[in-house]
C-alpha positions in Angstrom: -20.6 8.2 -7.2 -21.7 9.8 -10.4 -18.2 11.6 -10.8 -16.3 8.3 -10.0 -17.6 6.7 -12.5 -17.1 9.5 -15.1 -13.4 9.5 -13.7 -13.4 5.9 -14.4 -15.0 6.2 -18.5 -12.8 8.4 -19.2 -9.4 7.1 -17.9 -10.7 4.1 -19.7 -10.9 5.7 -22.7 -7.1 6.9 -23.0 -6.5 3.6 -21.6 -8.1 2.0 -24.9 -6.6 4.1 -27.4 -3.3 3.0 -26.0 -4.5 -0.5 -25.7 -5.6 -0.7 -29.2 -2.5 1.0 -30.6 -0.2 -1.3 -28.7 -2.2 -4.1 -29.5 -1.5 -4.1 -33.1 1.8 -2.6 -33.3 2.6 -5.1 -30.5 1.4 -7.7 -32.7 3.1 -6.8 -35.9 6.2 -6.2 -33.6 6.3 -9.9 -33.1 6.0 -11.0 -37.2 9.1 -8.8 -37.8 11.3 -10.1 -34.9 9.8 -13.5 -36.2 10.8 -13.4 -39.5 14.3 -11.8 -38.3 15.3 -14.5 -36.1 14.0 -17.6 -36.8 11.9 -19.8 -35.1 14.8 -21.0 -33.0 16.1 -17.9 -32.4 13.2 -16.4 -31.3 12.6 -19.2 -28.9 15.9 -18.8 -27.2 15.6 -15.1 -26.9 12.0 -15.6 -24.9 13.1 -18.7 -22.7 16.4 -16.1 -21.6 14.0 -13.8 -20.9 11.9 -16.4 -18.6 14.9 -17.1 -16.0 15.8 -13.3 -15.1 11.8 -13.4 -14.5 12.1 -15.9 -12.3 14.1 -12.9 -9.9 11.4 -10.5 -11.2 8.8 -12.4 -8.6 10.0 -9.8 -5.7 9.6 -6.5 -7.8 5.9 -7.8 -8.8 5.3 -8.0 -5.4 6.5 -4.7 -4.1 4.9 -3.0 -7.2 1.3 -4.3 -6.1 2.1 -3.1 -2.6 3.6 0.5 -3.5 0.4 1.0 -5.7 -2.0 0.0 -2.4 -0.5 1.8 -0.1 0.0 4.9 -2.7 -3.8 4.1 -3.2 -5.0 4.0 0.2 -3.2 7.1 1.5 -5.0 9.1 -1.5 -8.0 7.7 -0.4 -7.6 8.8 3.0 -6.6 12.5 1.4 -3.2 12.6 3.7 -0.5 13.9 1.5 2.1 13.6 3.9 2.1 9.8 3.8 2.2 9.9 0.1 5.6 11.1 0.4 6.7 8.5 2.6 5.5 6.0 0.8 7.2 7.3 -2.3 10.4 7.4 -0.5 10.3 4.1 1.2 9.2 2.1 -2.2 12.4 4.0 -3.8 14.5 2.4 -1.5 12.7 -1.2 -1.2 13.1 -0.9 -5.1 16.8 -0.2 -5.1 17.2 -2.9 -2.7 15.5 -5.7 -4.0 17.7 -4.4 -7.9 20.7 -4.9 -6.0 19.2 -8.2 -4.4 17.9 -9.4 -8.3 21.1 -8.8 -9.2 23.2 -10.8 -7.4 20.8 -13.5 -7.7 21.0 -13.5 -11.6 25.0 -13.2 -11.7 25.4 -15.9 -9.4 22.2 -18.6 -9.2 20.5 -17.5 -12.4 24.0 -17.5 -14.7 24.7 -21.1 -13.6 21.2 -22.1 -14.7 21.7 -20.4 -18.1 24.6 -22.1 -18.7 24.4 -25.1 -17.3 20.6 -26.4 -17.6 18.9 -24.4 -20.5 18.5 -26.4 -24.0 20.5 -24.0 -25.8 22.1 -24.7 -29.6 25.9 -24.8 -28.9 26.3 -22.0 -31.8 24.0 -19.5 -29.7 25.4 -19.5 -26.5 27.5 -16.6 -26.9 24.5 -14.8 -27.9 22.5 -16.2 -25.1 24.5 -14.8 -22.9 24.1 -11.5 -24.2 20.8 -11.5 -24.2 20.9 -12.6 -20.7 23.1 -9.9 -19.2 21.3 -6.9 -21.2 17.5 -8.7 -20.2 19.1 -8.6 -16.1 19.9 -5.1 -16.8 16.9 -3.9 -18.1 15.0 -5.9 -15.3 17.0 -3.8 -13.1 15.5 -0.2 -14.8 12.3 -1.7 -14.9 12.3 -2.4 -10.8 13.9 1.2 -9.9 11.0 2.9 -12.4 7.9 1.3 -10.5 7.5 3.5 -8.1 7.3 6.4 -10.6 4.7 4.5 -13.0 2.9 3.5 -9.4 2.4 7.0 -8.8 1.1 8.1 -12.5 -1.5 5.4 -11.7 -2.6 6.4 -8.4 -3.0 10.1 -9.1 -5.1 8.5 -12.2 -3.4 10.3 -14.9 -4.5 7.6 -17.4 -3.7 9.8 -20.4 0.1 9.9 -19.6 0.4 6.7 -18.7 -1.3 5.7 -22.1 1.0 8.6 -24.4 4.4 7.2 -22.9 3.1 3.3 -23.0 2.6 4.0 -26.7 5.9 5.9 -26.8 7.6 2.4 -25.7 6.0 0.2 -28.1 6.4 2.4 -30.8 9.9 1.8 -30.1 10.0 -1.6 -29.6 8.4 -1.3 -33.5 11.4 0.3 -34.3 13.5 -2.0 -32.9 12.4 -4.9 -35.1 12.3 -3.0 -38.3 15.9 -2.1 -37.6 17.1 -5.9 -37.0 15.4 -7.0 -40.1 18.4 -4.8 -41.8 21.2 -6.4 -40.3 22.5 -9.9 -41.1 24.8 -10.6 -38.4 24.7 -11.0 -34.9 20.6 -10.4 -34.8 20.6 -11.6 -31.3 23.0 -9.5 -29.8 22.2 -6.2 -31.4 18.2 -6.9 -30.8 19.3 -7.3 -26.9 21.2 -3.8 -27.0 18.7 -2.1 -28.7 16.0 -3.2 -26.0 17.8 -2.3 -23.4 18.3 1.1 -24.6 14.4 1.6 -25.0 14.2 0.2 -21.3 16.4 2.8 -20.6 14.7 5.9 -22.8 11.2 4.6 -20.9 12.8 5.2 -17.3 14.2 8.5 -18.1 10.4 10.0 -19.7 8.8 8.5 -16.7 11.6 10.4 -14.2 11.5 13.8 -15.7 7.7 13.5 -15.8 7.5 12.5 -12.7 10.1 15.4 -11.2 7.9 18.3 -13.2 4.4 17.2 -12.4 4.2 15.7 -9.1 6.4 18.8 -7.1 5.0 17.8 -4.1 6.2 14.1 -3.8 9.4 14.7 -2.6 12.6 11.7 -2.3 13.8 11.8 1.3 16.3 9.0 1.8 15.2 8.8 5.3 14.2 5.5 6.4 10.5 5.4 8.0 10.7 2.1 10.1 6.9 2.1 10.7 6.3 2.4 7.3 8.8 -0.1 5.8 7.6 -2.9 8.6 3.7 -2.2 7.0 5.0 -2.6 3.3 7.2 -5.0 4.1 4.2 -7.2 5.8 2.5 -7.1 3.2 4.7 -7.6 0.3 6.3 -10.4 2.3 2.8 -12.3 2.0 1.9 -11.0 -2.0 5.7 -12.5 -2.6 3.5 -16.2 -2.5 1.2 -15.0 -4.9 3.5 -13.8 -7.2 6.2 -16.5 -6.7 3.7 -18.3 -8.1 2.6 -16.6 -10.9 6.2 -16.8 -12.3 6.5 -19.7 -11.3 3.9 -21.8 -13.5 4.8 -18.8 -16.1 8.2 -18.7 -16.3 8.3 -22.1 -15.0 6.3 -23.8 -17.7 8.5 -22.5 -20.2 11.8 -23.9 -18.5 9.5 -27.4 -18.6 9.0 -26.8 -21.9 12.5 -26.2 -22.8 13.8 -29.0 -21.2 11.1 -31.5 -22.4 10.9 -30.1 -26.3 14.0 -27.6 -26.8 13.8 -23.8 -27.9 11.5 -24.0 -30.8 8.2 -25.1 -28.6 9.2 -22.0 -26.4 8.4 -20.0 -29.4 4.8 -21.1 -29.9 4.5 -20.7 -26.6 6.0 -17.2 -26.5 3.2 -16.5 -29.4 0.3 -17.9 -27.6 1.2 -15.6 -24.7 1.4 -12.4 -27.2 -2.3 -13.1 -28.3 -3.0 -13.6 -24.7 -1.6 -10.3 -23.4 -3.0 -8.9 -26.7 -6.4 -9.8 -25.5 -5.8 -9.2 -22.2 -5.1 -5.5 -22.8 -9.0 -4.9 -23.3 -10.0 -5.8 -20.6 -6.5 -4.3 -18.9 -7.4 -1.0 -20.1 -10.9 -1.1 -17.9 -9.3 -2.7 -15.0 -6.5 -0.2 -14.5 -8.7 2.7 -14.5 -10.8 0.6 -12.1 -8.4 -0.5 -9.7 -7.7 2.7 -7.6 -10.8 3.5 -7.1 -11.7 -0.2 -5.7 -8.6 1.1 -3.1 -10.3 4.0 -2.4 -13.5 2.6 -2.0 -12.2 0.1 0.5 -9.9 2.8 2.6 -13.4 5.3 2.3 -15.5 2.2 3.9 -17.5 2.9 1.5 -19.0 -0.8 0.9 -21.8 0.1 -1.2 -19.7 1.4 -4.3 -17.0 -1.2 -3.7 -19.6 -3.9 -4.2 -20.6 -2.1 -7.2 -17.1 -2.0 -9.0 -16.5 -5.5 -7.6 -19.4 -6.9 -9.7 -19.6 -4.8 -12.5 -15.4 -5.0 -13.0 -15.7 -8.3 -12.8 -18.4 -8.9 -15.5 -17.5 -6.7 -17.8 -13.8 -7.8 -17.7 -15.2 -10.9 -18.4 -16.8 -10.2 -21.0 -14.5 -7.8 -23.1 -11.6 -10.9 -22.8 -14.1 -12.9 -24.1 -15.5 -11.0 -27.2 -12.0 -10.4 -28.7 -11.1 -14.0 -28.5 -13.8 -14.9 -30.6 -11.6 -14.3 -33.7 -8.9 -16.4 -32.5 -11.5 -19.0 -30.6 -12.5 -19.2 -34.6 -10.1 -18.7 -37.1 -6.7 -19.5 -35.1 -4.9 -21.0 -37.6 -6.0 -18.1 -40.4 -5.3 -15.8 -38.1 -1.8 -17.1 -37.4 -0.8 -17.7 -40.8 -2.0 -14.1 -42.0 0.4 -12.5 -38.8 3.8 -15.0 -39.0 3.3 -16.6 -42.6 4.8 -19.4 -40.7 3.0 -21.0 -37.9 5.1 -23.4 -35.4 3.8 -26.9 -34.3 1.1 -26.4 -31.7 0.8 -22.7 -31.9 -3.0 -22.8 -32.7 -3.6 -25.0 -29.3 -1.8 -23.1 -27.1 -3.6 -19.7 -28.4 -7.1 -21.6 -28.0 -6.3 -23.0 -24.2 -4.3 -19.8 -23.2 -7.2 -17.6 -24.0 -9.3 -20.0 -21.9 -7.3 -19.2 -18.7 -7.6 -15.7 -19.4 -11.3 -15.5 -19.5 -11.6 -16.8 -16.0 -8.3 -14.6 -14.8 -10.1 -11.4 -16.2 -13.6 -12.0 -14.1 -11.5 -12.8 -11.0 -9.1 -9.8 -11.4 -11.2 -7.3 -9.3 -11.4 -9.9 -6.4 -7.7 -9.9 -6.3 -7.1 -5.7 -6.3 -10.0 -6.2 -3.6 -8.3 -8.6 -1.6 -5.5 -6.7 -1.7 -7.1 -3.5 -0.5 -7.8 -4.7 3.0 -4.1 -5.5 3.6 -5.1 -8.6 5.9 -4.0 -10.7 3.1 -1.6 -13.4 4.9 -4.1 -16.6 4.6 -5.2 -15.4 1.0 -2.0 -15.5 -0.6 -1.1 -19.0 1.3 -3.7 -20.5 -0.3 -3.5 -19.2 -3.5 -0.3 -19.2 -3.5 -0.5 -22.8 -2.8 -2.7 -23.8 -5.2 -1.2 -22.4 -8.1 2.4 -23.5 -7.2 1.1 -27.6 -7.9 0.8 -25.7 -11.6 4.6 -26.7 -12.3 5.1 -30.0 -10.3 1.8 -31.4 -11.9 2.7 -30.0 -15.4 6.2 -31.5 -14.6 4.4 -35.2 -14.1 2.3 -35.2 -17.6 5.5 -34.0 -19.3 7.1 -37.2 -17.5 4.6 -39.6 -18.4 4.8 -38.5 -22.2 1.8 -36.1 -23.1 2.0 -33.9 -25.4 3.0 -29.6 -24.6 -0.6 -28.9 -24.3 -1.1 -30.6 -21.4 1.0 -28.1 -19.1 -1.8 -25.6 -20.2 -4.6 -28.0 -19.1 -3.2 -28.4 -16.0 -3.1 -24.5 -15.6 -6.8 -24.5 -16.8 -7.9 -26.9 -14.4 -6.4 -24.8 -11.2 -7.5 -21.7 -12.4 -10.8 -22.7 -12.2 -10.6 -24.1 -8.6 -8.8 -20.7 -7.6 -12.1 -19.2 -8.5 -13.9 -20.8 -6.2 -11.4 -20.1 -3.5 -10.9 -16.5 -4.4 -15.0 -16.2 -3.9 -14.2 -17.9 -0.3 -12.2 -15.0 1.0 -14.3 -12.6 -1.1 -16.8 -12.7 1.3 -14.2 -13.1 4.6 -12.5 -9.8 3.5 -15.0 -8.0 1.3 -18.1 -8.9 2.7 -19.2 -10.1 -0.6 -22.3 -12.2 -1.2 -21.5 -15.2 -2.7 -24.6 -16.4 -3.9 -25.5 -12.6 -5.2 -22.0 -12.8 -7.4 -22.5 -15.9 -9.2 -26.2 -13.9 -10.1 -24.9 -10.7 -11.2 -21.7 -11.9 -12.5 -21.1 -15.8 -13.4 -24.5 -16.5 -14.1 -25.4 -13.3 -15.9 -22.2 -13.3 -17.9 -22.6 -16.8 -19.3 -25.9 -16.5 -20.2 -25.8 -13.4 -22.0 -23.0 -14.9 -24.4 -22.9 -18.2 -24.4 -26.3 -19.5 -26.2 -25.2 -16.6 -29.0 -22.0 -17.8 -29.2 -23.2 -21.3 -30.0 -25.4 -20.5 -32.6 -22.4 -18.2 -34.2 -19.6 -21.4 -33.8 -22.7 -23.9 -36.0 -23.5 -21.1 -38.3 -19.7 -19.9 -38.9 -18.7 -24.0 -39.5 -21.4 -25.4 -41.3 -22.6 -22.3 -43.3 -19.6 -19.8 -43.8 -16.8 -22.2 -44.2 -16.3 -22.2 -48.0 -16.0 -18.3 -48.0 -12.5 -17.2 -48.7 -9.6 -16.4 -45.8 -11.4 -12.0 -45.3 -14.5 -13.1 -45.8 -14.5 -15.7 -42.9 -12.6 -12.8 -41.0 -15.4 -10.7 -41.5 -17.9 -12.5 -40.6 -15.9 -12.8 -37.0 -16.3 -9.3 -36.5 -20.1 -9.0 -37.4 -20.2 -11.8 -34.9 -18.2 -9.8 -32.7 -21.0 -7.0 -32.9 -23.6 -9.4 -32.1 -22.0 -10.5 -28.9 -21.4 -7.1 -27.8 -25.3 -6.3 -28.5 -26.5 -9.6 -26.5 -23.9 -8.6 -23.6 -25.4 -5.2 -23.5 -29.0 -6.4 -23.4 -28.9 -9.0 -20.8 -25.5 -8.9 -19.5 -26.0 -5.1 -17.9 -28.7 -3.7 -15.7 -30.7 -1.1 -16.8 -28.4 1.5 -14.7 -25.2 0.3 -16.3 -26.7 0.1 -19.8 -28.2 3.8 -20.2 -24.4 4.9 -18.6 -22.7 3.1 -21.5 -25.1 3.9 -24.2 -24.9 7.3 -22.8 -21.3 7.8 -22.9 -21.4 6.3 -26.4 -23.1 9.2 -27.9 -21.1 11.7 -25.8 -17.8 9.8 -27.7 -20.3 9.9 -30.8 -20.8 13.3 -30.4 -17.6 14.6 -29.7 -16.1 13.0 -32.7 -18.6 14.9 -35.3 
């Protein structure tokens, strides 16, 4: 157990160098194509983006599935599945590109041209953006086996050099647009695409050189497909859904408010995956070994990882959205110099949702794990799909944007509860014993502190100038983290952190 979890620190680590780098050059990314686009432009680029991912529902699906089953066949230590698995995800994934593509040259093009609030003098340019998004969709879809297997081996480090390697030249991408004055939309689409296409070529030759042993056979394994296929077929309701009230809610909000609301809301979801990353980091080098656990029936470590991931994703969402949960409106104005209407909301509400999303994460790779996961994604699936119809109704009656994120809120909270239900049919988990050691513990070990900081920070610190106040949110930042680590692990889990800490300490000096 000892050397899982050491495997587990430090893949994390390379996983939050790269999280931390991408963070802020992912951030800054988005000021530059801000600034070169416009506000409307910006928002018709993003709201493109959201129909082709509409299609992208199936290659979410069959991405969770080739990582499980890649997962589960390490765990089991037989190599010769691996390779069928490989093989058979390589063809699903060609497949369901072909499949994608027909869909977004046929159903998808009408919608673009026919439904989408689009200024009449960037349609041309929509549709740009629109065919060179589809195709790099399609690179994307063919390359997921290949990141899949990075992943499952656990080569953290390389998955973290060449993530970096991308957004590095996404960075260059927006520097170069800021340099030319015409056609901004187009040539920003092109560039993209050719980054989508450098990604897919480093992840193949890696691939090809390090992993001799996983060899493509184009022949067909029927047994094998009708298992993958099971199960994607049901993780297809789940992710169906996700898009949907994702991808979804920005249609809504296109048709309701036009192209420039979609670009607040295309910023409120950078800070979001921003955040996100932190805890992302932690639960990708987590995840595979929650597989393994499960296909080792080794319950004893998978409850561990189950309660631990889940309170300590919790909890790193939450600490660095305290700067934003404060200061959102400083904060935006210092990144974009030009904040649009409702920005700040969104930000606040969307972090919100992803607080409870990271805590229920390792419930989801868990439920996954076991395969049997037919009634779970009906129900869930079910449950978030009301997102869009009952965002559609508030829009209807008048309320304001916000309200779609309210209404997301509000289910996500009751898919909690549900996602505990079938944590303990599946998992075996306690119920009772999670909401102990991982709601209960988690909310008391930052909220009270965070309290205090939100009276102190308003009524005491809110003459000091725009870095001052931004200090202040990391000291408070600090404090959390000290709180969290005093009553929000157990004695085991704190002497394992504090101990790697000095090892990291140590092996900087």
């Amino acid at each position: 157990m000892e050397t899982r979890s050491k495997r587990i620190a430090k893949n994390t680590l390379f996983l939050y160098i790269r999280t931390f780098i991408m963070m802020i050059v992912g951030l800054y990314t988005s000021r530059v194509v801000l600034n070169a686009l416009g506000i409307e432009d910006y928002g018709v680029y993003n709201v493109i983006g959201g129909v082709v991912g509409l299609f992208g529902f199936i290659n979410s699906s069959m991405s969770r599935s080739t990582q499980r089953f890649l997962n589960f066949e390490l765990g089991k230590k037989e190599n010769a599945d691996i390779n069928k698995v490989f093989s058979n995800s390589i063809i699903i994934h060609s497949t369901i590109a072909i499949v994608i593509l027909i869909l977004s040259e046929t159903i998808g093009l009408w919608f673009v041209i026919n439904k989408l609030v689009i200024p009449a003098n960037q349609v041309s340019a929509a549709l740009v953006i629109y065919q060179c998004t589809i195709l790099s969709a399609l690179l994307m879809i063919i390359g997921v086996p290949l990141t899949s297997l990075i992943i499952a081996y656990e080569k953290m480090n390389i998955f973290a050099y060449f993530s970096m390697v991308d957004v590095l030249l996404k960075l260059c991408v927006a520097f170069l647009i800021t340099y030319i004055s015409n056609d901004r939309l187009e040539i920003y689409a092109y560039l993209l695409l050719t980054v989508q296409a450098a990604s897919f070529l480093i992840y193949l030759v890696y691939c090809k050189k390090h992993f001799p042993n996983i060899r493509l056979t184009l022949k067909f394994n029927p047994r094998l497909f009708k298992q993958m296929f099971s199960f994607t077929s049901w993780t297809l309701i789940g992710e169906l859904a996700y898009i949907g009230f994702t991808q979804g809610i920005n249609i809504l909000l296109n048709l309701f408010f036009g192209p420039i609301i979609n670009t607040s809301r295309a910023i409120s979801v950078q800070v979001q995956n921003a955040v996100k990353q932190f805890a992302g980091g932690f639960q990708t080098a987590m995840n595979p070994q929650i597989v393994k656990s499960y296909s080792n029936h080794d319950q004893e470590y998978l409850n561990k990882l189950i309660f631990e991931g889940s309170r300590i994703s919790f909890f790193l969402v939450f600490i660095f959205s305290v700067p934003f949960f404060l200061e959102t409106n400083l904060i935006l104005t210092l990144w974009l110099k030009v904040v649009p209407e409702y920005c700040s909301s969104f930000v606040r509400l969307i972090l919100l949702i992803s607080i409870i999303d990271a805590m229920i994460t390792p419930l989801i790779i868990a439920a996954s794990a076991t395969g049997n996961i037919r009634n779970y994604q009906i129900v869930l699936g079910s449950l978030l799909l009301t997102i869009v119809p009952l965002s559609y109704i508030f829009l209807k009656l008048g309320y304001n944007p916000t309200s779609v994120l309210y209404v997301h809120l509000f289910v996500t909270l009751v898919t909690l509860f549900v996602r505990l239900y079938f944590a303990k049919k599946l998992n075996g988990i306690d119920i009772k014993k999670y909401f102990n050691n991982v709601i209960i513990k988690s909310f008391v070990a930052v909220f009270p502190a965070f309290i205090i900081i939100c009276l102190l920070h308003y009524y005491l610190f809110e003459n000091l100038n725009a870095f001052a106040r931004l200090g202040m949110t990391v000291l408070y930042m600090m404090i959390l983290a000290l709180t969290f680590l005093i009553w929000g692990l157990n004695a085991s889990e704190r002497n394992f952190v504090l101990s790697k800490l000095q090892h990291y300490r140590k092996s900087l000096l």
